[in-house]
Every structure is written in C-alpha cells, then in structure tokens.
C-alpha positions in Angstrom: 1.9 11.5 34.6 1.5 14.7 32.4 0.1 13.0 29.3 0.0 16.2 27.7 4.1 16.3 27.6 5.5 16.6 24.3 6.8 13.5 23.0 10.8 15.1 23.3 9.8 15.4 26.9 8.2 12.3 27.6 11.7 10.7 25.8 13.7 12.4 27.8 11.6 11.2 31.1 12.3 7.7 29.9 15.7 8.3 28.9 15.8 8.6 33.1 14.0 5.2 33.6 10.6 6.9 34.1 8.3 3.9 32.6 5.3 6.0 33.2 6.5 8.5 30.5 7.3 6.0 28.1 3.5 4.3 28.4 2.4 7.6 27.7 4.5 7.3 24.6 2.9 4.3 23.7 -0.3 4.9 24.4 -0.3 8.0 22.0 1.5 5.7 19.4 0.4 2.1 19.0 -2.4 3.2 17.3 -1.1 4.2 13.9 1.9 1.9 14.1 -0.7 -0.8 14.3 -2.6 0.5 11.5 1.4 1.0 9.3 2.2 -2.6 10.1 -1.2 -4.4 9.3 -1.3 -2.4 5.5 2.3 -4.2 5.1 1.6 -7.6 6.6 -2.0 -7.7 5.8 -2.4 -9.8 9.2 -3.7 -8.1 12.5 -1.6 -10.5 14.6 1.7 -9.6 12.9 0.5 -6.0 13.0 0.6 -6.6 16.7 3.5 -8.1 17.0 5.4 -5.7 15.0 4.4 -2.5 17.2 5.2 -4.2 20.4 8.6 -5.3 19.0 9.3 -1.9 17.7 8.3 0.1 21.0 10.6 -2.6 22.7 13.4 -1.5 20.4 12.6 2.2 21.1 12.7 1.7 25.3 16.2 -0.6 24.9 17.5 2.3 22.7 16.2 5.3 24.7 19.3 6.3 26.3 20.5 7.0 22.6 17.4 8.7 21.9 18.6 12.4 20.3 15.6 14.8 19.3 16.7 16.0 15.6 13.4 15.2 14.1 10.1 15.3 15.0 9.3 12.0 17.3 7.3 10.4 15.1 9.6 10.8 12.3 11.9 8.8 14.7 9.5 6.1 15.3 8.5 5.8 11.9 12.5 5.0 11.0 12.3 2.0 13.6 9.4 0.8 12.2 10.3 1.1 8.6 13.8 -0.5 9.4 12.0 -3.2 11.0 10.1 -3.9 8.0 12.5 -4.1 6.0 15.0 -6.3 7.9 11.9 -8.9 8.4 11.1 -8.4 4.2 15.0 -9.2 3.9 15.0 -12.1 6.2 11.6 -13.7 5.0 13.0 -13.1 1.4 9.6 -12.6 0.1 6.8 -10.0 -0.2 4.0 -9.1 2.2 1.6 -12.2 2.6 -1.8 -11.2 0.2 -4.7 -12.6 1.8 -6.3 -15.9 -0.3 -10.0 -16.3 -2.0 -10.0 -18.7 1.1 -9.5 -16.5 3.7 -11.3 -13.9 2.5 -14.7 -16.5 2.5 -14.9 -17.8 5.4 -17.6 -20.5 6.4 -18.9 -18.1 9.2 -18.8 -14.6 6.8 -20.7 -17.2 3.7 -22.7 -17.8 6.7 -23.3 -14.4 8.0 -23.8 -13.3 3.9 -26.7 -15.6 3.7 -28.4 -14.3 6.4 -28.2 -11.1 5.4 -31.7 -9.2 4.4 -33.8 -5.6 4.5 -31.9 -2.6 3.4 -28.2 -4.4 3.6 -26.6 -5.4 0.6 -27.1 -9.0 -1.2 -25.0 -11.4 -0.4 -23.6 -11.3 -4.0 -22.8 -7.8 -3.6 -21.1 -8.5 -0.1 -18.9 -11.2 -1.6 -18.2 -8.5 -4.6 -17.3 -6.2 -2.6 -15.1 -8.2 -0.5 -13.3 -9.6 -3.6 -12.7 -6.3 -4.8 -10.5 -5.2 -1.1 -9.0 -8.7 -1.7 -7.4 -7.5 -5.5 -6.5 -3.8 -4.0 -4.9 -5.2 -1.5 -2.9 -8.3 -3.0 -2.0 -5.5 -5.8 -0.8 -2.8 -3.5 1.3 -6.0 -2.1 2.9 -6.5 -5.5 4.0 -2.2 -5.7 7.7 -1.9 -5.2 8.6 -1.4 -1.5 9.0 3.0 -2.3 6.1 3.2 -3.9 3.8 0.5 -1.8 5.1 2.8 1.8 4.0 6.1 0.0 0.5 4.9 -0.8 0.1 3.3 2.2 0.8 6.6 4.0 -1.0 8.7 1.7 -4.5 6.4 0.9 -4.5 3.9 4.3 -3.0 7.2 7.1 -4.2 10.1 5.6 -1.4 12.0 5.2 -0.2 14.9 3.4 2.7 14.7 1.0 4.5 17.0 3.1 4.4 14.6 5.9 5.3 11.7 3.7 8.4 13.5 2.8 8.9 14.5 6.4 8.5 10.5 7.8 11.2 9.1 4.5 13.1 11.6 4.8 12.8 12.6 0.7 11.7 15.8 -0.8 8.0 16.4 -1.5 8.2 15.6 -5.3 9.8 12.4 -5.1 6.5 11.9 -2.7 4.3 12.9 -5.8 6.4 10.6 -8.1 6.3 7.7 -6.6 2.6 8.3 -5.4 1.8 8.6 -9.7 4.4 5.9 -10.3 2.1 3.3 -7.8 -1.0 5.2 -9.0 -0.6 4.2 -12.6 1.2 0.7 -11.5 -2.1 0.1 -9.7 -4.3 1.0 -12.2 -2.6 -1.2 -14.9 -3.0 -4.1 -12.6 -6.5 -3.9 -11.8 -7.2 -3.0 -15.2 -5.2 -6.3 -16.3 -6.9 -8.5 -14.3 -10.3 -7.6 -15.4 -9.6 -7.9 -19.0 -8.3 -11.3 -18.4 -11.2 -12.4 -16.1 -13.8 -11.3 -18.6 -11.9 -12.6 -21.5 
C-alpha cells in the first residue's frame, strides 16, 4: 500500500473495498482524533472508544464519501457530530476529573518517594491540582468556545485551520477564542479568591 497517497485517494481506494487504504487512513488519523476526544471526555478509554466508533462511521459511510473539503475537515465533522449527539444523549457536560482521581494511592505513593533534583512532593500535588482546575474549567466553557480552545491550546492549531475544521470565518475563531480566554480567566481567578478567603 502507497502510504504516501493523499487522503482523497486513499478514500477513494476504500470507497472500492480496498481495506488496506482505509488503515492507512487510520493510521495517519487516530492520533489526533484520540488526542480531540480525550480533551472533551477527559478519560483515555472514552477517547478510545470514540475514535474507533468514529473511523467505523467513516468506513460504513465511505461509499458516500465526496471530496469538497479537505479530509480532515471531513473527519473532524464526524467527530464533532459524534460529540455532540453523545453530549445530547448523556444530557450533561464532559466528566471533570475529581480531587480523588487525581490522587491516587500509588501517584501519593510515587510523590513520596520522590527526591534529588525532582520536585517536592508538595509541589507535585500543586501542580497536579492546578491541571485538575484548568481542566474541570475548560469543561464548564460553552460547547463553541470549549472546541476552539481545545483546538487552538491542546492541537496547536492556527486560527485559520480552526475556521477551516468548523466551518466559520477566522474572526468568529478569534471571538470565541477571547470569549473562553476571558471566561477562563474569571473562573480561575474566582476560585482562588474564594479559596484564600
């Protein structure tokens, strides 16, 4: 298999039943849709989940496959209408990971042992409580704004592929990147008035 194909060509291999072409597809893919899906759910497993269900979706549907878009834009519209019909049928947000989980007995463990030039445990458990409000805060953003962030702070990328992957102009990118900026920044800020109140 030519895995340097473009990924119109490698569709339209699979279109034809070639299976090869498709794991070439989803070899090339997985990676960042795994990456999308756990900065939604939070949760590797789910992550996991969601990719294979979503590639699934793509092979059923590839005989429908029609290249007006760049592929990725494509996959990026299954995936995003997958998240949203499982936000719809859960009825709630993104799971934000607990104090709990985030403290495990065997990461307290590994903190303790810690020594030499690696941080204290205090500032280990700091520094892990500080991912732990990012994340249960960029959980809380409005669904718009939480996907644009995501993209921009978690994928790396550019406004102009933002706007590219939802289909919106570049400065509805930028406004709802400040919008979940400033949202963010009043929620941290919030929360560590009232703790050291």
């Amino acid at each position: 298999m030519d895995a340097t194909a473009d990924d119109v060509e490698l569709m339209r291999r699979s279109k034809e039943g070639d299976s090869e072409a498709f794991a070439v597809i989803v070899q090339r893919h997985k990676g960042w849709l795994q990456r999308l899906f756990y900065h939604l759910f939070w949760d590797w497993e789910e992550a996991q989940d969601a990719t294979q269900e979503v590639l699934v979706r793509v092979w059923l549907a590839r005989e429908r496959y029609e290249p007006r878009a760049r592929f990725r834009t494509y996959l990026f519209a299954v995936a995003r209408n997958y998240w949203l019909n499982r936000q719809a049928r859960s009825n709630c947000r993104p799971r934000a990971l607990s104090l709990q989980e985030q403290f495990s007995p065997e990461t307290l463990s590994l903190l303790e042992k810690m020594a030499g030039d690696s941080p204290s445990p205090e500032d280990a458990v700091i520094r892990s409580y500080e991912r732990f409000r990012i994340r249960r805060a960029v959980s809380g953003l409005p669904e718009k704004q939480r996907l644009v962030f995501i993209l921009s702070h978690f994928e790396d990328l550019r406004y102009a592929e933002i706007a590219e992957l939802l289909d919106i102009p570049v400065g509805t990118v930028k406004s709802r990147m400040s919008h979940a900026v400033q949202a963010l920044r009043d929620e941290l800020t919030e929360e560590e008035g009232s703790v050291l109140r």
